[in-house]
Steps between C-alpha positions, in 0.01 A plus 500: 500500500682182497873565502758298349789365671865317428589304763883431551611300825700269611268202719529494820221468698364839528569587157243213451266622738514836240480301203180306664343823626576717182330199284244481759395871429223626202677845534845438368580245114824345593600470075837304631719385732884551466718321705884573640753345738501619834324319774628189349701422132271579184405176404316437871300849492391395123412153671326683781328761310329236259397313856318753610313589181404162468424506911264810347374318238595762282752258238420797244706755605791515341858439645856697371808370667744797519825562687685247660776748638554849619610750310817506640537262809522186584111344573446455920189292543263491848421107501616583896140702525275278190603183489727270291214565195426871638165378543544207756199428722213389280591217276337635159516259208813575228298735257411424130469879369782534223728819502440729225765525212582830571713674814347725750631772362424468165131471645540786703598721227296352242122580731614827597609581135116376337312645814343796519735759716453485854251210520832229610578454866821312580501324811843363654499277788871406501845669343418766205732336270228402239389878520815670497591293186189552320555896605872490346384239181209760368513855733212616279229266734583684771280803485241246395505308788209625750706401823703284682392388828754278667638318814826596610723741685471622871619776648385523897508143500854454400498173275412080513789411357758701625528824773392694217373329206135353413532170313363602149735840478778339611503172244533744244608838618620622151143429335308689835694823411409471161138441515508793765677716279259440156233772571270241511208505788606334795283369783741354781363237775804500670610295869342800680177410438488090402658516868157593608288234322543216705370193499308362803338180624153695434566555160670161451138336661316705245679335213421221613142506525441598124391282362700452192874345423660758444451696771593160688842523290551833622446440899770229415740693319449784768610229792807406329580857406395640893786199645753716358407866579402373829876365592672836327232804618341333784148584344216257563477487129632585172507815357291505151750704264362445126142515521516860648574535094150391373295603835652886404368469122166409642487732827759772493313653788618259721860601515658835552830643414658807276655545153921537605801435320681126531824407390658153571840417616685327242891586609539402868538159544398557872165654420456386139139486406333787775263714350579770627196697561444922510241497738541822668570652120896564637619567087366641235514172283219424291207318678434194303351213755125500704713356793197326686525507898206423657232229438163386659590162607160355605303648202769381245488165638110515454600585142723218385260253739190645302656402142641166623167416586378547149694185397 
């Protein structure tokens, strides 16, 4: 059964790579693409979004442009890790795909409200601001919603941004706590395990020999994006957060972790943005997250080669 997907992100290169892959895929209907500030201001990840549908040749999917702030904080940006654009490396023609008329989270609510319960999958790549607005606009869509599997949060890890904090949490800490609190579903791919799915020149050389542009893109992207987390981690590569998202919907079997509570820090300015993980089940607090841990690098990487290579 084909299932149907919302994808909200912030481009970026490997939220691109997850866009690519998820289009890529005849298991999963990506029905639209919402689009928020994070890795870079709102109007570049609308720019970069539309690039990459085009790069897809999939101009029909519609585009919502949604929040252009957090909730509550001032908007901190990662052009240090993406890019000037967010998507520097490649240089991919400026796109022709209009925006749709009305905002992400309008659309959000609006296809979860006309679908049939638990047939809508939101998928966030960057800050949950579009989903933790939606959630507080229309509360009845969230027992409607089927799940939400996103990237964000680490716990063993510690964070990317700060000693604590994971980029996407801790743009907009207020909305994370939210979303975490609705009662909706929540599959987590947090630091712990995007940590272990690293590029490597292997995989890079495999791109490279499909035979088809996108995939050509990608390797591209990838060595702008690996220049970065080489310098800061010392890893031969990059690690590949976002598509861990769309390789989960497809092969859940390839990643292991437990059902815990999670709760993000939104008072300390010195660890502002940690999800703060129950592993060990330490409180009695509700457990509301599948906090992923564990993935099979090499076989995921076969995954997301596999659909690349459909292009």
């Amino acid at each position: 059964m084909v299932r149907k997907i919302i994808i909200d992100t912030d481009p970026g290169q490997d939220d691109a790579v997850a866009i690519l892959i998820a289009l890529a895929s005849r298991e999963l209907e990506v029905i639209g693409i919402t689009c928020v500030a994070g890795n870079v201001p709102l109007e570049l990840t609308g720019n970069n979004t539309r690039k990459i549908l085009e790069l897809a040749g999939r101009s029909e999917i519609p585009v919502f442009l949604g929040s252009e702030q957090p909730l509550q904080r001032r908007l901190v940006t990662a052009e240090h890790a993406h890019g000037k654009t967010g998507l520097d490396g490649p240089e991919l023609p400026e796109p022709k795909i209009s925006y749709q008329e009305i905002s992400a989270i309008d659309f959000i609510i609006d296809t979860v409200k006309h679908s049939d319960p638990q047939t809508i999958t939101l998928c966030p790549l960057g800050p949950l601001t579009n989903i933790a607005r939606a959630f507080k606009k229309c509360p009845n869509i969230i027992p409607r919603i089927q799940e939400v599997v996103l990237m964000g949060g680490g716990f063993f890890e510690g964070g990317n941004v700060t000693p604590s904090a994971e980029f996407n949490i801790f743009v907009d800490p207020h909305a994370a706590q939210e979303v975490m609190e609705s009662g909706v579903p929540i599959v987590m791919h947090p630091l712990d395990v995007t940590h272990e799915v690293i590029t490597s020149p292997d995989v890079i050389q495999r791109l490279k020999e499909l035979n088809n542009y996108p995939a050509q893109v990608t390797a591209e992207m990838l060595g702008f994006y690996e220049r970065f987390n080489g310098e800061k981690y010392g890893y031969e590569g990059a690690p590949l957060h976002d598509p861990n998202v769309i390789v989960y919907l497809l092969r859940p079997d390839l990643y292991k972790g437990k059902l815990i509570n999670v709760q993000v820090e939104t008072e300390s300015e010195l660890t502002m943005g940690m999800t703060v993980a129950d592993w060990w089940c330490s409180t009695n607090r509700p457990k509301n997250v599948f906090f992923v841990r564990h993935a099979d690098k090499a076989e995921v990487f076969n995954v997301i080669i596999d659909l690349l290579g459909e292009y």
